[in-house]
VODRENMAR-786926 format. One record per residue (C-alpha): residue number from 1; x negated, z, y negated. Coordinates in pm, 1 decimal. Example, Ala and Ser with C-alpha at 12.3 -4.5 7.8 and 13.67 -1.06 7.14 Angstrom:
<atoms>
ATOM  nr       xx       zz       yy
ATOM   1  -1230.0    780.0    450.0
ATOM   2  -1367.0    714.0    106.0
</atoms>
This chain:
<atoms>
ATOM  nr       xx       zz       yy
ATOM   1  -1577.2   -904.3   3037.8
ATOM   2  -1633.9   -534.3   2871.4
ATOM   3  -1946.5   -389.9   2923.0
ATOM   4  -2064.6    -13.9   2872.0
ATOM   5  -2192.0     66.2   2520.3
ATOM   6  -2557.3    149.3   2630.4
ATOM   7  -2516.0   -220.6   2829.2
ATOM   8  -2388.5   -388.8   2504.5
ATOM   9  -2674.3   -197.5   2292.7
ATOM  10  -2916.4   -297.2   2519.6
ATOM  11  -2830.3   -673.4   2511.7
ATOM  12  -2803.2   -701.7   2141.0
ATOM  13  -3134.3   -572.3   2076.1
ATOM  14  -3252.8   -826.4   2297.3
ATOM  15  -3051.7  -1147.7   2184.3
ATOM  16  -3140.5  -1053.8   1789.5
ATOM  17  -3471.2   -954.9   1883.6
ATOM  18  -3433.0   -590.6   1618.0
ATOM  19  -3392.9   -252.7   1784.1
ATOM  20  -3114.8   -205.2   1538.3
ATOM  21  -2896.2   -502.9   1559.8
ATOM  22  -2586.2   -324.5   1342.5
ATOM  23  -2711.3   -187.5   1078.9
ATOM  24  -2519.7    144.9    979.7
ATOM  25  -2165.6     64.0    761.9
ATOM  26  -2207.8   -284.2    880.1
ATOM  27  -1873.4   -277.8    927.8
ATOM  28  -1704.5     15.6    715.7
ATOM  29  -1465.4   -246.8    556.6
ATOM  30  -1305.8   -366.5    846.9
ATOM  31  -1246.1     -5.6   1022.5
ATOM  32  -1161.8    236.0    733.9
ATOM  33   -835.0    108.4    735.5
ATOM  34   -796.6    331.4   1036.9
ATOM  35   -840.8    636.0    977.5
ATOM  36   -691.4    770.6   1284.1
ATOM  37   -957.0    616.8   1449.3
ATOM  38  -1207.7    708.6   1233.9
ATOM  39  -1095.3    998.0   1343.7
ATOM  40  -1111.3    983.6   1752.3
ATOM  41  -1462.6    807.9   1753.5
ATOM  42  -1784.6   1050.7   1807.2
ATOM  43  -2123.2    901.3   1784.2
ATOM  44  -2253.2   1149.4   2056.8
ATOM  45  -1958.6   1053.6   2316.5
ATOM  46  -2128.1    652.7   2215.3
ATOM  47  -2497.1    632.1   2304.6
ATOM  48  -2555.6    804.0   1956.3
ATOM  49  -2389.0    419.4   1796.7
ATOM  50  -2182.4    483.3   1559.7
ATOM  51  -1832.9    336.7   1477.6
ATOM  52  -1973.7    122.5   1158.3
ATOM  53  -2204.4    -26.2   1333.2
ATOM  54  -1945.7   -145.0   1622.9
ATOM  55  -1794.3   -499.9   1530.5
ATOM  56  -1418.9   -511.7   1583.3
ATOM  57  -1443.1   -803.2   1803.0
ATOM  58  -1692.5   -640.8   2030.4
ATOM  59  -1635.4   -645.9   2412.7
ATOM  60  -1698.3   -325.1   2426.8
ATOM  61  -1584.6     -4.0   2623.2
ATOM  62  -1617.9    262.4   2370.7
ATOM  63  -1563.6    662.1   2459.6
ATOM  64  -1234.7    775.4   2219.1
ATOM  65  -1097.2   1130.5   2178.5
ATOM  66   -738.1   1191.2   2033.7
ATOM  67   -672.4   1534.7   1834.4
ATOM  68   -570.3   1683.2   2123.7
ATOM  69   -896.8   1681.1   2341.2
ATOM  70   -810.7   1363.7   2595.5
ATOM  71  -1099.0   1161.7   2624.7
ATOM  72  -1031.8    787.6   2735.1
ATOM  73  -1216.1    440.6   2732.0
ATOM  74  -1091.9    153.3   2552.5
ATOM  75  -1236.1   -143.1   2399.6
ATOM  76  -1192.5   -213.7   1969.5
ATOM  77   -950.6   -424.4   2030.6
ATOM  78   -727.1   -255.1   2246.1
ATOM  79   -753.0     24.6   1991.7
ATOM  80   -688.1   -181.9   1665.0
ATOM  81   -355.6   -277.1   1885.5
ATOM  82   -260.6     57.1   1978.6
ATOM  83     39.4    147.8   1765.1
ATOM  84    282.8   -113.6   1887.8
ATOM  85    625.9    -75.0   1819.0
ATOM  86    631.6    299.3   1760.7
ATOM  87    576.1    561.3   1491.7
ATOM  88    471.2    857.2   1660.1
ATOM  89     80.7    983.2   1616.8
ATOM  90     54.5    984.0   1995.0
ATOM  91     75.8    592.7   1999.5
ATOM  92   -302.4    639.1   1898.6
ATOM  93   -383.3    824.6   2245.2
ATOM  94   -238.8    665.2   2588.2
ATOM  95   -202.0    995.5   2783.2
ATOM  96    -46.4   1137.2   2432.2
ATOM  97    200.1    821.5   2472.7
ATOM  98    275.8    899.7   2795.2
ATOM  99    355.6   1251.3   2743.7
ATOM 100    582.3   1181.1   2489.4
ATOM 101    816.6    904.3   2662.0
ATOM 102    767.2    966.8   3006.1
ATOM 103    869.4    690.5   3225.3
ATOM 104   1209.3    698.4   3331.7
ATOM 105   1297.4    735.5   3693.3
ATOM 106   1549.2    516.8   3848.8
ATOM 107   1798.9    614.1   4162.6
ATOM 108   1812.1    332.4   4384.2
ATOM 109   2209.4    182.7   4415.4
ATOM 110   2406.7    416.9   4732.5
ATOM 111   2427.1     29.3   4814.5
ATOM 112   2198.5   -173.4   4727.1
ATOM 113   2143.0   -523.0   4819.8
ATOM 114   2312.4   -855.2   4756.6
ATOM 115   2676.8   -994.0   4760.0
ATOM 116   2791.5  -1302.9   4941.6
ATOM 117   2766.1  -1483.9   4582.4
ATOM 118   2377.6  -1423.7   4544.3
ATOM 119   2435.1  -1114.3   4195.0
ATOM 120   2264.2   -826.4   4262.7
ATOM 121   2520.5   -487.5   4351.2
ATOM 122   2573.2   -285.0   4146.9
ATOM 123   2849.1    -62.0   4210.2
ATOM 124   2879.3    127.9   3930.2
ATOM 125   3002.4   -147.5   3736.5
ATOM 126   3257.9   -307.6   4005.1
ATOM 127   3624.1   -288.7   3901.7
ATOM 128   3891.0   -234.5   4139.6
ATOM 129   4095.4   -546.2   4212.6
ATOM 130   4230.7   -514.1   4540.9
ATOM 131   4321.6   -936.6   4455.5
ATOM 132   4015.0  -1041.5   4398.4
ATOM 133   3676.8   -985.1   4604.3
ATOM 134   3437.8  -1171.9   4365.7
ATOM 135   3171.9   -948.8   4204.2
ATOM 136   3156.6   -794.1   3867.6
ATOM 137   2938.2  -1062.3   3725.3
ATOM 138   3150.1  -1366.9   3887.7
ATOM 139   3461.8  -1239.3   3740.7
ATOM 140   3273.4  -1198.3   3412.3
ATOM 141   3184.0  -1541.0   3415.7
ATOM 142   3549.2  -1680.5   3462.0
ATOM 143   3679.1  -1472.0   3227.3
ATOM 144   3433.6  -1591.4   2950.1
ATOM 145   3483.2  -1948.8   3093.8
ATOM 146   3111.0  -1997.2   3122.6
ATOM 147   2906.2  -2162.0   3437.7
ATOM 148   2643.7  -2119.2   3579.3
ATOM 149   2534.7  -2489.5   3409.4
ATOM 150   2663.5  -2378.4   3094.6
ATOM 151   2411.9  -2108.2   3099.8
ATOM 152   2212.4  -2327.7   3192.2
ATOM 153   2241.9  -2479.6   2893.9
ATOM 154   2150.5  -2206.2   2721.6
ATOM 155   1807.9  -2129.7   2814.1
ATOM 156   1509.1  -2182.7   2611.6
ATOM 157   1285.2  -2426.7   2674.0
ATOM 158   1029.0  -2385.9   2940.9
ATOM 159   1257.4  -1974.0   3030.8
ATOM 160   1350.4  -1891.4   3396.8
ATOM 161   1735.3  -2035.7   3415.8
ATOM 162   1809.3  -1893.1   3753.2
ATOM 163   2152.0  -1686.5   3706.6
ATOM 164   2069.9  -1473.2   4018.6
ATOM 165   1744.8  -1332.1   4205.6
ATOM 166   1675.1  -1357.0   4518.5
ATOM 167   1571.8  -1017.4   4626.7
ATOM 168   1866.3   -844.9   4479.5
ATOM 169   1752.8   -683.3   4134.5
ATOM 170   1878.5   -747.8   3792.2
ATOM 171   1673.7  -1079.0   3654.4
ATOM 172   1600.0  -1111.5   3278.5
ATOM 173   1585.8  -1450.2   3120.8
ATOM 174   1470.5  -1591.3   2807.0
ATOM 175   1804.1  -1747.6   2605.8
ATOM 176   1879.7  -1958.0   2283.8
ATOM 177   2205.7  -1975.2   2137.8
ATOM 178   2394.5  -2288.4   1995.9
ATOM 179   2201.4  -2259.6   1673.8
ATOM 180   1877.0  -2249.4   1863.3
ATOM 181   1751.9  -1872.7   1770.7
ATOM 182   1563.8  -1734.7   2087.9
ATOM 183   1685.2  -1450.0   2258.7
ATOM 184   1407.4  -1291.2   2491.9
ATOM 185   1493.2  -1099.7   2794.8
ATOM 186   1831.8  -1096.5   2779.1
ATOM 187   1981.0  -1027.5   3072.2
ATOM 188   2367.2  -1232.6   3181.2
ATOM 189   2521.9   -942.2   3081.1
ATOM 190   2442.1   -895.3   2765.2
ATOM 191   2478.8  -1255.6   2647.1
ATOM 192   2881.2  -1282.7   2740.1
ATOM 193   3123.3  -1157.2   2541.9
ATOM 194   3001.6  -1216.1   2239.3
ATOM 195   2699.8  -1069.1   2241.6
ATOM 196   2497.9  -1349.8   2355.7
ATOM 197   2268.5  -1408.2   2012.2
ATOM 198   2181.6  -1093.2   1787.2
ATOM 199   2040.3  -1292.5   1540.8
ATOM 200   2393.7  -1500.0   1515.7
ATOM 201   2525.2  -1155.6   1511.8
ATOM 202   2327.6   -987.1   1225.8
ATOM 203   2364.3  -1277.9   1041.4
ATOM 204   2743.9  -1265.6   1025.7
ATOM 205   2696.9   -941.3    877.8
ATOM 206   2552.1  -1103.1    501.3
ATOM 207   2301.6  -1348.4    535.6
ATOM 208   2513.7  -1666.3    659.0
ATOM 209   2691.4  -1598.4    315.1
ATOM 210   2389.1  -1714.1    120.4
ATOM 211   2137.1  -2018.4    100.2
ATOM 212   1803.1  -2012.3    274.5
ATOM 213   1592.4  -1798.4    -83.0
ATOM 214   1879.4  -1637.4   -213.2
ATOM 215   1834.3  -1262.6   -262.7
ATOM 216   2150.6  -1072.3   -155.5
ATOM 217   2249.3   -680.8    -77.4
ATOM 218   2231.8   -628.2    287.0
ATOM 219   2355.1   -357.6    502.6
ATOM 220   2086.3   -395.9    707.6
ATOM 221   1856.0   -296.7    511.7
ATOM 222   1633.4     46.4    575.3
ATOM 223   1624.0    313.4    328.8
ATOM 224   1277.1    346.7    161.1
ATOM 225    983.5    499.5    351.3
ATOM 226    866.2    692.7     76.5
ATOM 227    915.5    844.5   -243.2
ATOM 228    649.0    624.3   -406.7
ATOM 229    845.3    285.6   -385.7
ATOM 230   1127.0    414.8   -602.6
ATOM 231    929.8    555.8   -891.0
ATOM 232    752.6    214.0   -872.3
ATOM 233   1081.0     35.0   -893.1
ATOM 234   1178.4    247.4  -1155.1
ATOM 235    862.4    194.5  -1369.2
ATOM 236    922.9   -181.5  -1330.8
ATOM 237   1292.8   -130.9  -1471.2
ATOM 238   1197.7     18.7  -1816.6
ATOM 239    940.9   -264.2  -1824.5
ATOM 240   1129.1   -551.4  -1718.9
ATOM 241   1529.1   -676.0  -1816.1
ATOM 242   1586.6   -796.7  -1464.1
ATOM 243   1814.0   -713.8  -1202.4
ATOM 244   1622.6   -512.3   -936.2
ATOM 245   1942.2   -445.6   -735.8
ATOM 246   1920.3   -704.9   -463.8
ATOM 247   1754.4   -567.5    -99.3
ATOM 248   1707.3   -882.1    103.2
ATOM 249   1625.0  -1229.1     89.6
ATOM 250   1774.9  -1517.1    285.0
ATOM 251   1493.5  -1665.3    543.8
ATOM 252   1512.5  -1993.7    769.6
ATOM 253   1332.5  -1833.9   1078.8
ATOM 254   1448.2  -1551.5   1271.3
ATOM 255   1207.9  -1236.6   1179.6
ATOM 256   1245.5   -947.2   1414.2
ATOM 257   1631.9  -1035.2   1531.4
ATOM 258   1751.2  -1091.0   1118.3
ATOM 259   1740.1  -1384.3    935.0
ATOM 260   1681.7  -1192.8    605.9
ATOM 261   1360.3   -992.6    483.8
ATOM 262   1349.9   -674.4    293.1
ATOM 263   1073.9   -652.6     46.5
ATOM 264   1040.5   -333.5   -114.2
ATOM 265   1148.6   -458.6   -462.8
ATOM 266   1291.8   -760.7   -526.5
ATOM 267   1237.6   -953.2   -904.5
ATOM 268   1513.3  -1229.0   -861.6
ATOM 269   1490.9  -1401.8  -1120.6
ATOM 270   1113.4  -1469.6  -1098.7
ATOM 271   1150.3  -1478.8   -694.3
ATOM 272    894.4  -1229.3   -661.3
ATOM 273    887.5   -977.0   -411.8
ATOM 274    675.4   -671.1   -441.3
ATOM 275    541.2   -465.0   -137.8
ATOM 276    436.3   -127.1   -112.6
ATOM 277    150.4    -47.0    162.8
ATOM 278     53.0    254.8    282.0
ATOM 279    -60.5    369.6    620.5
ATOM 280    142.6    648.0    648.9
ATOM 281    120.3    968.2    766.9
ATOM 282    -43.9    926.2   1112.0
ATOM 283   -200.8    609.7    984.8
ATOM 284     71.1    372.5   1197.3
ATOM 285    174.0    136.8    896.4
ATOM 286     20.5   -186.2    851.6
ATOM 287   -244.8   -160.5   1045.5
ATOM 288   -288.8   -366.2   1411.3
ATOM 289     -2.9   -619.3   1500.0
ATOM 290    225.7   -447.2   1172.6
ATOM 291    -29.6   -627.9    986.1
ATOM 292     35.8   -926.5   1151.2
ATOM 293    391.0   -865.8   1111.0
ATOM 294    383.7   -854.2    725.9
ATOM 295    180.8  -1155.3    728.9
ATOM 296    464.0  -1352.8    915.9
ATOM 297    689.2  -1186.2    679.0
ATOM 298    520.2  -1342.9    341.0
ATOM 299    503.8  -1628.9    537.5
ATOM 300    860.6  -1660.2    596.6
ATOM 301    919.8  -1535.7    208.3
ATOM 302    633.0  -1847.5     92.3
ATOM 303    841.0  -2112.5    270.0
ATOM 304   1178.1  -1968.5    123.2
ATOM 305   1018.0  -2065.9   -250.1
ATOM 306    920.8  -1656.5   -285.2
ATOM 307    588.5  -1516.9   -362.5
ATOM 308    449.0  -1197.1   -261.5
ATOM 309    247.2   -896.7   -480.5
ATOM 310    118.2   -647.4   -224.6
ATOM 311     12.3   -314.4   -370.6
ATOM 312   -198.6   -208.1    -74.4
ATOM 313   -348.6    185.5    -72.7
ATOM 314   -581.5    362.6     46.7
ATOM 315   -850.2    156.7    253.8
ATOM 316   -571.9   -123.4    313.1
ATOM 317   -736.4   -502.5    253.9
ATOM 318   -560.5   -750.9     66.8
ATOM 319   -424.1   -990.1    268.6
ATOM 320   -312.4  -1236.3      2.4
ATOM 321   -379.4  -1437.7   -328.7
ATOM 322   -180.5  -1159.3   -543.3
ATOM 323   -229.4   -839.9   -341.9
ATOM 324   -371.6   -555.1   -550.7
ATOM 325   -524.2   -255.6   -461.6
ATOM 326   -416.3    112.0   -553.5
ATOM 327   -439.0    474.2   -521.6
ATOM 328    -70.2    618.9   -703.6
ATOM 329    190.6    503.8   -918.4
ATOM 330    109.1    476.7  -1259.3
ATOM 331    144.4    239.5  -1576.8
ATOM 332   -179.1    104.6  -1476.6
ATOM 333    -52.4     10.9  -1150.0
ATOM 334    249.4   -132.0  -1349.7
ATOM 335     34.8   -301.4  -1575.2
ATOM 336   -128.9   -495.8  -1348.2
ATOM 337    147.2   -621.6  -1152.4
ATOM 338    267.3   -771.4  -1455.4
ATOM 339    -64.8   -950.1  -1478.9
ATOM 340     -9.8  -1081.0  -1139.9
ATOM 341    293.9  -1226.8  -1234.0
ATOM 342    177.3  -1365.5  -1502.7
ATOM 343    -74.3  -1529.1  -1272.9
ATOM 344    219.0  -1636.6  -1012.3
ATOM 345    543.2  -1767.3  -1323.2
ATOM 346    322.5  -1767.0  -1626.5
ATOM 347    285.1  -1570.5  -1911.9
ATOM 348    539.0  -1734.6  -2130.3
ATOM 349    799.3  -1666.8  -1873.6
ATOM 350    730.1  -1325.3  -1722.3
ATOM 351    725.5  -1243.7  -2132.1
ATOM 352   1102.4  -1358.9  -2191.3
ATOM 353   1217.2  -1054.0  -1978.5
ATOM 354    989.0   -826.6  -2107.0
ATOM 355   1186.5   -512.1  -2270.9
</atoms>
């Protein structure tokens, strides 16, 4: 259970027997890849500890202050986490967070409760049949000639499979479709009418054209986050004879609702792929569970016959065999990237394309 900084202090000096049991920069590695955080943490709101001397894994309540003067208590961990799925600087800060997407208020139904069937009302979505009484969602289910056993069927292993709830609100379940890709909390609705699986649905869109390691052009694909990736993709050009035109690559496990990856660059004919990492402007990107979503991602590439060159700036670790470190994009940088792959194809072949 977290304990107060002085308490934690207190019992660390007495377990290692040293009235400083941290050392100051004991652990300047492992948080200057925050900088926001860096940032937020005062000595003087901390028992006079500072933030280098604070393991990461401590159980710890620690005193934080965002940019905008909000003090708040939260342990390392629950700091390291606190981007989540959002890009906005005030992911760092919870009242910040709050501020910005405010919880939305919902209106209770004019009439709520239950039909005869068991599916929640919801009358806003009723159609007028003056033939047929059934619900919304029971005539949905005849018209897509689906069960309640086939969905049923359907469910994930070890997922709630009840089609209704009992106290009248909307129930989410977790789904898989006849290829077996999960689809979590997905409510009945949005898994009829062809729109049961998104990843089935992405994948119609490019990647069921190809083989599980093939590099294709998706549509899917995002634009680059920077200007830095294209002049690095441009330097490689003039260096290499290979065709850098291909966005994606074709993965066997679902990864974020696509089964296809897109590296930064993309050296086909070597299978390479070549990331660019930065933490960004309000120090968001790969850093927290993003980091543990690129891992997964170079996982997924590793298995698909791929390797993986990470140029990581700024304070960003390496977090694998060929990940360099960098501070711009220069011939340097270029330079020894080709070393890498050298490392990862061998010289002789990395030298055939060679301009």
């Amino acid at each position: 259970m977290p304990e107060s900084v002085e308490q934690w202090w207190a019992r660390r000096q007495w377990s290692k027997g040293v009235a400083v049991p941290y050392p100051i920069g004991s652990y300047r590695t492992d948080w200057e890849r925050y900088p926001v955080l860096i940032r937020q943490y005062h000595p003087d709101l901390n028992h006079g500890i500072t933030l280098t001397q604070v393991p990461p894994a401590a159980d710890v309540f620690l005193v934080w202050e965002c940019d905008s003067g909000h003090r708040f208590v939260a342990t390392p961990e629950e700091q390291r986490s606190r981007p989540g799925g959002t890009r906005r600087r005030s992911a760092w800060c919870p009242q910040c967070a709050e501020a910005a997407a405010p919880r939305p208020v919902r209106m209770p139904e004019p009439d709520a409760g239950v039909h005869s069937c068991g599916h929640a009302r919801d009358l806003r979505r009723i159609e007028n049949d003056p033939h047929d009484d059934r619900c919304y969602l029971c005539r949905r289910l005849d018209r897509e000639s689906l069960t309640r056993e086939q969905l049923v069927t359907m469910a994930a292993p070890g997922s709630r499979v009840a089609v209704s709830a009992d106290n009248g609100t909307a129930t989410k379940h977790s789904w898989q479709c006849d290829a077996g890709h999960p689809s979590y909390q997905a409510s009945i609705e949005r898994i009829l009418g062809g729109k049961r699986c998104p990843i089935c649905r992405h994948a119609r869109g490019g990647a069921d054209a190809v083989a599980v390691g093939d590099a294709f052009v998706s549509r899917w694909a995002p634009v680059p986050a920077s200007a830095a990736e294209p002049e690095l993709k441009r330097r490689l050009a003039e260096r290499l004879d290979l065709d850098l035109g291909m966005n994606a690559v074709r993965v066997a496990k679902p990864f974020h609702s696509h089964l296809e990856v897109w590296p930064d660059i993309l050296l086909r004919e070597l299978k390479v792929a070549i990331e660019y990492d930065t933490t960004g402007r309000h120090g968001l990107e790969h850093v927290g569970p993003r980091e543990a979503s690129d891992r997964r991602k170079d996982r997924l590439l590793r298995s698909a016959g791929w390797e993986v060159v990470r140029v990581r700036c700024g304070k960003l670790q390496p977090i694998g065999p060929y990940d360099v470190s960098a501070g711009a994009v220069n011939d340097g940088l270029v330079d020894r990237i080709l070393s890498r792959l050298g490392e990862i194809r061998g010289d002789l072949f990395v030298a055939a394309y060679l301009r």
